[in-house]
C-alpha positions in Angstrom: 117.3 175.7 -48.9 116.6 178.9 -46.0 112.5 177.7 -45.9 113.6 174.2 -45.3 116.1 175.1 -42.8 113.8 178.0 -40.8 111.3 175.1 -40.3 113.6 172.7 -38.8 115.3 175.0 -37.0 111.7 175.1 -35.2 111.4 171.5 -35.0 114.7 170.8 -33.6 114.3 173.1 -30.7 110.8 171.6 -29.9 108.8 174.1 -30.5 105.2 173.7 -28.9 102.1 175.5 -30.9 99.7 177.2 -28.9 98.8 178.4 -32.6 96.8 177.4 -35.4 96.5 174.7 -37.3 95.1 172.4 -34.8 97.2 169.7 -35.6 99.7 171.2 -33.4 102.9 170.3 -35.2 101.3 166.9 -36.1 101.0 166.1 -32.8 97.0 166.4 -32.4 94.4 163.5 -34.2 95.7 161.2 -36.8 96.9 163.0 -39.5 100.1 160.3 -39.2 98.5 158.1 -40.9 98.8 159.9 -44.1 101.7 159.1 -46.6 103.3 161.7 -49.2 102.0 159.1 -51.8 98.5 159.9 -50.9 99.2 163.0 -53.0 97.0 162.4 -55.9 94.7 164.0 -58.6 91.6 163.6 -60.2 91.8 160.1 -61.5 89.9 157.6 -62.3 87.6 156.3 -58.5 88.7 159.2 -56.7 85.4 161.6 -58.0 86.2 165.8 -58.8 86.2 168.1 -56.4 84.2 170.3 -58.4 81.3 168.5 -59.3 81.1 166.1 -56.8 79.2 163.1 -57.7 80.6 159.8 -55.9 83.2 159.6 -52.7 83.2 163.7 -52.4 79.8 164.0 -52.8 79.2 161.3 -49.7 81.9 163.4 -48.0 80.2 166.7 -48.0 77.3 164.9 -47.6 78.7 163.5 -44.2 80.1 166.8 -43.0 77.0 167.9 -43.8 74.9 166.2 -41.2 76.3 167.8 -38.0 73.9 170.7 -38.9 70.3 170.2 -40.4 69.1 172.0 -43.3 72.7 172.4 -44.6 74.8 171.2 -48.0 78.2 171.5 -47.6 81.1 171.6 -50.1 84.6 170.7 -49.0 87.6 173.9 -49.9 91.3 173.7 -50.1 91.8 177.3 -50.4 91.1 178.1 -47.1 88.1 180.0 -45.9 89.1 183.2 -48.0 87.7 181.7 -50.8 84.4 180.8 -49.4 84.3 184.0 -48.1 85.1 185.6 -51.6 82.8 182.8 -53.8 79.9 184.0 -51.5 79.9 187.5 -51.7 80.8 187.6 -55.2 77.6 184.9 -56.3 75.3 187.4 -53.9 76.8 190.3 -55.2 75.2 189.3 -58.5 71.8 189.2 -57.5 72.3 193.1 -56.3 72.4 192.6 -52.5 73.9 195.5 -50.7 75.9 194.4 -47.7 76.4 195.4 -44.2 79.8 194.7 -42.4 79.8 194.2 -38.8 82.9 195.7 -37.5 86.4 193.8 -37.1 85.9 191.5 -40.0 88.8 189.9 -41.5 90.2 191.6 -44.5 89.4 189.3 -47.0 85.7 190.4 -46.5 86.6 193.7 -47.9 88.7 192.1 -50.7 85.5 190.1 -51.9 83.4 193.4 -51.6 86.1 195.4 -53.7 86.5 192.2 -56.1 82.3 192.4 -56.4 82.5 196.1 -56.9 79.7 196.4 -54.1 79.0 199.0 -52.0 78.4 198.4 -48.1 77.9 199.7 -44.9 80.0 199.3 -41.9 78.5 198.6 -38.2 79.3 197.8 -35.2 77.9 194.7 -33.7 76.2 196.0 -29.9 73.5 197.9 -32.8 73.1 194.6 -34.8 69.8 193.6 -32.5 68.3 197.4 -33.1 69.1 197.9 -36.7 66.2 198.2 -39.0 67.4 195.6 -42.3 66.0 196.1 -45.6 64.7 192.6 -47.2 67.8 190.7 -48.9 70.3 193.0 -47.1 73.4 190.5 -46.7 75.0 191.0 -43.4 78.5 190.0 -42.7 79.1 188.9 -39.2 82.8 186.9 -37.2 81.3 184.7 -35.1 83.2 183.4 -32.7 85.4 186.4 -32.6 89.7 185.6 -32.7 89.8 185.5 -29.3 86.8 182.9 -28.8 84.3 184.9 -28.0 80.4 184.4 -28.5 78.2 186.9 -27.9 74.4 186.4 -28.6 74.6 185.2 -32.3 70.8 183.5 -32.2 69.7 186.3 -31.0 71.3 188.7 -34.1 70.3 185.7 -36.6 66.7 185.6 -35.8 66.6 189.7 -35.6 67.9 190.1 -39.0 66.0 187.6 -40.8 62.7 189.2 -39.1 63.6 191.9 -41.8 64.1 189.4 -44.6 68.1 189.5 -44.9 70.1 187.1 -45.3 73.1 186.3 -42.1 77.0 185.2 -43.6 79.0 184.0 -41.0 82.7 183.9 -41.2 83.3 181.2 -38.8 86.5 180.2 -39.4 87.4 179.9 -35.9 84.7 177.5 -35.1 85.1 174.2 -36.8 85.0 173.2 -33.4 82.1 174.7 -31.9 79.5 172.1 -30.6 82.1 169.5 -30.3 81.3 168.8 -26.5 78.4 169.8 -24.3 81.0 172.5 -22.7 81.9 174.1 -26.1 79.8 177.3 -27.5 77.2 176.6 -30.5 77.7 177.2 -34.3 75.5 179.5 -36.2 74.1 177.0 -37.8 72.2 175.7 -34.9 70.6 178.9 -34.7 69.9 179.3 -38.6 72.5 181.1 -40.3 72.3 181.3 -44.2 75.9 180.6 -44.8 78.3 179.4 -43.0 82.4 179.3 -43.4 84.6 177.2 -41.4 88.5 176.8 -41.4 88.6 173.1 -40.4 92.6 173.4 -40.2 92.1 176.4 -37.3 90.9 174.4 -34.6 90.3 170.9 -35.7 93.4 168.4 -36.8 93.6 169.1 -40.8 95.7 170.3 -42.8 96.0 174.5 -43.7 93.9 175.4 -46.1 91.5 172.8 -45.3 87.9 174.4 -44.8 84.1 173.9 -45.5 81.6 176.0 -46.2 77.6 175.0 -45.5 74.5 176.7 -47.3 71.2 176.6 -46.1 69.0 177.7 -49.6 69.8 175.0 -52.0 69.5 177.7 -54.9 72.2 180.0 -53.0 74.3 176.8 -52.9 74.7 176.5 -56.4 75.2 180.4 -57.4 78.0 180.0 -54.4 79.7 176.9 -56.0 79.9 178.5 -59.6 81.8 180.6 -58.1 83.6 178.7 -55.8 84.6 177.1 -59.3 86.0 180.3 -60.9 88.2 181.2 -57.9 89.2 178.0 -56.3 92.3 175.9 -57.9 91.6 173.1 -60.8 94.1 171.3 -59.4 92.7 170.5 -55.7 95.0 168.5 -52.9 94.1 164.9 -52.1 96.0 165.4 -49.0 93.9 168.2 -47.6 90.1 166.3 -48.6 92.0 163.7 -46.7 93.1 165.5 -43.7 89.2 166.8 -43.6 87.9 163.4 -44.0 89.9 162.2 -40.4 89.1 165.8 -38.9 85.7 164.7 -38.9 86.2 161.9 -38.0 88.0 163.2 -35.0 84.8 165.9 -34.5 82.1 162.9 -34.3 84.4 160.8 -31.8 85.8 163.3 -29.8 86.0 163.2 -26.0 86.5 166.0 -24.3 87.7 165.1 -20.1 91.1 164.7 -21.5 91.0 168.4 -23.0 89.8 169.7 -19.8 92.0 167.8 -17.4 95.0 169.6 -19.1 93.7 173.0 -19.5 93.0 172.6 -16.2 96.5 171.8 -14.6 97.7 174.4 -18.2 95.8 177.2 -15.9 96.8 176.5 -12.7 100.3 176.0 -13.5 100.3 179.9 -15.5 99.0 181.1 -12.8 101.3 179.8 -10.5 103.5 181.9 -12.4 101.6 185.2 -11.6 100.1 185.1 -15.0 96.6 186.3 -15.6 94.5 183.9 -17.4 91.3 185.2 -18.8 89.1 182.4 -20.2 87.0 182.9 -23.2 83.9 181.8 -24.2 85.8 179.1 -26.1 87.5 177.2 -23.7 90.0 176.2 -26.4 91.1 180.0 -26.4 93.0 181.7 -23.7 94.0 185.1 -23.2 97.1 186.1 -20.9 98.4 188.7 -19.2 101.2 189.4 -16.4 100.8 192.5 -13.5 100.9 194.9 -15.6 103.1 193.9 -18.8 103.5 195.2 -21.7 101.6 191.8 -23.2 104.2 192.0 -26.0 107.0 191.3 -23.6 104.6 188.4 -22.2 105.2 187.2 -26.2 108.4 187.4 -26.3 108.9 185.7 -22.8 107.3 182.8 -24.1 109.0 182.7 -27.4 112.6 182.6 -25.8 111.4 179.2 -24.4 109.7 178.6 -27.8 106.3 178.6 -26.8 104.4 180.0 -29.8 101.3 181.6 -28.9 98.9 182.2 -31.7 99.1 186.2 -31.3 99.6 189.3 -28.9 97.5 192.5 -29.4 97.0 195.1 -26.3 94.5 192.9 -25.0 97.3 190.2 -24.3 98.3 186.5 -25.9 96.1 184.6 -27.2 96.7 180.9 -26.9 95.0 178.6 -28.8 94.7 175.3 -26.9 95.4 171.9 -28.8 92.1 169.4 -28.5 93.8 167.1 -26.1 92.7 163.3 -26.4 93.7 160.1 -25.1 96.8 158.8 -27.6 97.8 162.4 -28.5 101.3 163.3 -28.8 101.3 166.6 -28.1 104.4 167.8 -25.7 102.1 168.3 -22.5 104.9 167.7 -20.1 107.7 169.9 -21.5 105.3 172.8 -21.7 104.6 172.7 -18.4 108.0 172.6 -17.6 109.2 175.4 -19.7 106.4 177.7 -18.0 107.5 177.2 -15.0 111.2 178.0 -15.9 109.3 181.7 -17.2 111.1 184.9 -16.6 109.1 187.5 -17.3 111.7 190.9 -18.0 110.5 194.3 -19.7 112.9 195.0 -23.2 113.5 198.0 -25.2 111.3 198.5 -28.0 112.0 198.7 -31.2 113.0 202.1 -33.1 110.8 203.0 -35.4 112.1 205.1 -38.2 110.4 208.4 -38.7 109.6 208.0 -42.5 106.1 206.6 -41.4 105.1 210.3 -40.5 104.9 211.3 -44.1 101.2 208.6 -44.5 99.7 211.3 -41.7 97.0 213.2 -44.3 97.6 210.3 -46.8 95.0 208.6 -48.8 95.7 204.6 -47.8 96.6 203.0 -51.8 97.2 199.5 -49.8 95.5 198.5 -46.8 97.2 198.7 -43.5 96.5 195.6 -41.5 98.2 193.9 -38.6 98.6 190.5 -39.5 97.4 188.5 -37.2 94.4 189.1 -36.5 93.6 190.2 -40.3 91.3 193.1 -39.3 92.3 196.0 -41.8 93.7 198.9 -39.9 93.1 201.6 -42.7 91.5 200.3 -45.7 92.5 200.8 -49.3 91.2 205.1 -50.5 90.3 205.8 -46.5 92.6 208.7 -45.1 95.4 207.9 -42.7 95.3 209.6 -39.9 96.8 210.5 -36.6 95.3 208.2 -34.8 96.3 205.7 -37.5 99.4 206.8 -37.5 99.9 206.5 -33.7 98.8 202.5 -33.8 100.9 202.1 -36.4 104.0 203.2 -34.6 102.6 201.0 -31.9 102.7 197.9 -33.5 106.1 198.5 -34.9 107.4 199.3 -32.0 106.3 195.7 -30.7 107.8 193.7 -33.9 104.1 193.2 -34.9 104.1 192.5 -38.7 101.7 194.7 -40.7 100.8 194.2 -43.9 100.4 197.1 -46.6 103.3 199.5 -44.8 106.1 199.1 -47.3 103.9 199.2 -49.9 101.9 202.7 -48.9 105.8 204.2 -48.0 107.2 203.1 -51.3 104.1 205.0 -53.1 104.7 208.1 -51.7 108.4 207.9 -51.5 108.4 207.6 -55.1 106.4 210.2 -55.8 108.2 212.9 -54.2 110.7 211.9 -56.6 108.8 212.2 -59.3 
């Protein structure tokens, strides 16, 4: 069984997650106390995920209530399919759709699924754009990296003009959990709201909410939510969100900075640059002048997994300490401190990418992580593509949609 034996290959050699989920290898809130058994279905006490009307309702309900005005529906296929339920149900009512720039790719799935046309933008013209009414604007707040720009300020601009604000928040389940954390959107009045609860908080992956301010738009979203989600939803992950919440309304934060605290100091020690982001849970690194895919690697040979490595450097995301964790504290501090930091060849890259220059793009192109497409599906790939493309490769990065687009055209100068 290879998938069984990759995976405890990882856990044998004590592999510490600077990566999502937040659970950090089950080391992060209580998700312990859950038992294999627990994996049930829709029987008879334990309500229907999809029309909610006893224990679920009370739970999405409860979740609910850390934001006023909301309803909330618990997910267990991930954020992609809020994403996708919502602009397919506004898609219906013939909104047209701006896309503030570096949106995750399922965005641009949903708006192919929908068949809707949109406009692209980038997000320092968001406050002096002039919106139509019912214009649906698309906005990642925080960004990957954790940061938070001026989102009530963008909110309250675009519904002066009568449209309507979706926020992909999936890496903010977190936000507002301590005085010193960033806000949600929601404080600020966003229409809708996505948020991968397994990303930052302890649940399990796949585990996210989404939160709907007009009760009418609610229930256009969860017909939809309906058609695209499974029938066949996991008691184990409405569990795993039940104690993530719990974990949210109870959580402490002095342990969390304590660590990061002595986390920073001790990188650093190291001659490692540590930028802090607006989330304090994310961390981006870089060393005098590295190539910050070599930084990667360097922490990967002492398995170290950070979450992911772009030009701008890794990205850690920090675990949510707390009093009683498990998480391997200790041993990662060791293993940065036995750190050698060494430049290594990169990887060949073999020249059959050159024929996509000029290409129309039949697949997106899209470094996975972050998600943020590259070249989208019918757009023309050009040099400048083509040059970050041989980038990435160079670096190992994986990128989704390569094989695919070579194959295409490989194939049809043999036809």
């Amino acid at each position: 069984m290879e998938l069984y034996e990759r995976i405890t290959e990882k856990i044998d050699a004590e592999s510490i997650s600077m990566h999502v989920p937040g659970h950090k290898n089950n080391t992060i809130g209580h998700l312990s106390n859950l038992d294999w058994s627990y994996d049930m279905t829709e029987i008879e006490g334990l309500d229907d995920l999809h029309d909610p009307g006893e224990v679920l309702s009370r739970l999405n309900v409860n979740i609910a209530e850390k934001y006023e005005g909301y309803k909330a529906q618990l997910m267990v296929n991930g954020t992609t399919n809020g994403i996708i339920s919502a602009i397919y149900a506004l898609s219906r009512t013939h909104h047209h759709f701006i896309v503030v720039r570096d949106a995750h790719k399922s965005v641009y799935h949903a708006l192919d699924l929908a068949g809707s046309t949109f406009q692209e933008i980038d997000r320092s013209v968001v406050c002096m754009t002039e919106f139509h009414p019912g214009e649906v604007v698309i906005i990642t707040y925080p960004t990957y990296n954790g940061e938070c720009f001026d989102i009530e300020g963008m909110i309250h601009h675009i519904h002066s003009y009568g449209g309507l604000v979706l926020i992909d928040e999936a890496h903010g389940a977190h936000l507002d959990i301590a005085e010193s954390f960033p806000s949600s959107s929601m404080k600020f009045a966003s229409d809708i709201a996505i948020q991968s609860y397994h990303k930052m908080l302890p649940a399990l992956t796949m585990s996210s909410v989404i939160f709907v301010r007009d009760e009418a738009l609610y229930e256009r979203i969860m017909k939809y939510i309906n058609y695209f989600e499974t029938s066949s939803p996991s008691y184990l992950l409405l569990l795993s969100m039940e104690q993530a919440h719990e974990f949210y309304m109870n959580y402490s934060s002095g342990e969390f900075f304590r660590k990061r605290k002595t986390l920073i100091e001790a990188m650093e020690s190291k001659g490692v640059e540590v930028k802090e982001q607006d989330d304090p849970a994310k961390l981006l690194l870089n060393y005098n002048g590295m190539n910050p895919f070599m930084l990667h690697a360097s922490f990967t040979d002492l398995h170290i997994y950070p979450e992911m490595v772009t030009d701008e450097g890794v990205l850690f995301c920090l675990p949510l300490f707390h009093r009683g964790d498990s998480y391997p504290f200790s041993l990662l501090i060791e293993r940065i401190q036995e750190m050698e930091f060494k430049e290594r060849g990169l990887e060949p890259v073999d020249g059959q990418v050159d024929i996509l220059k000029g290409r129309i793009c039949v697949k997106s192109i899209v470094p996975y992580p972050p998600g943020v497409p590259l070249v989208r599906e019918n757009e023309v790939i050009t040099e400048s593509h083509l040059k970050s493309i041989k980038h990435y490769l160079h670096n190992h990065v994986r990128i989704e949609g390569i094989k695919y687009n070579l194959q295409y055209y490989n194939n049809e100068g043999d036809q």
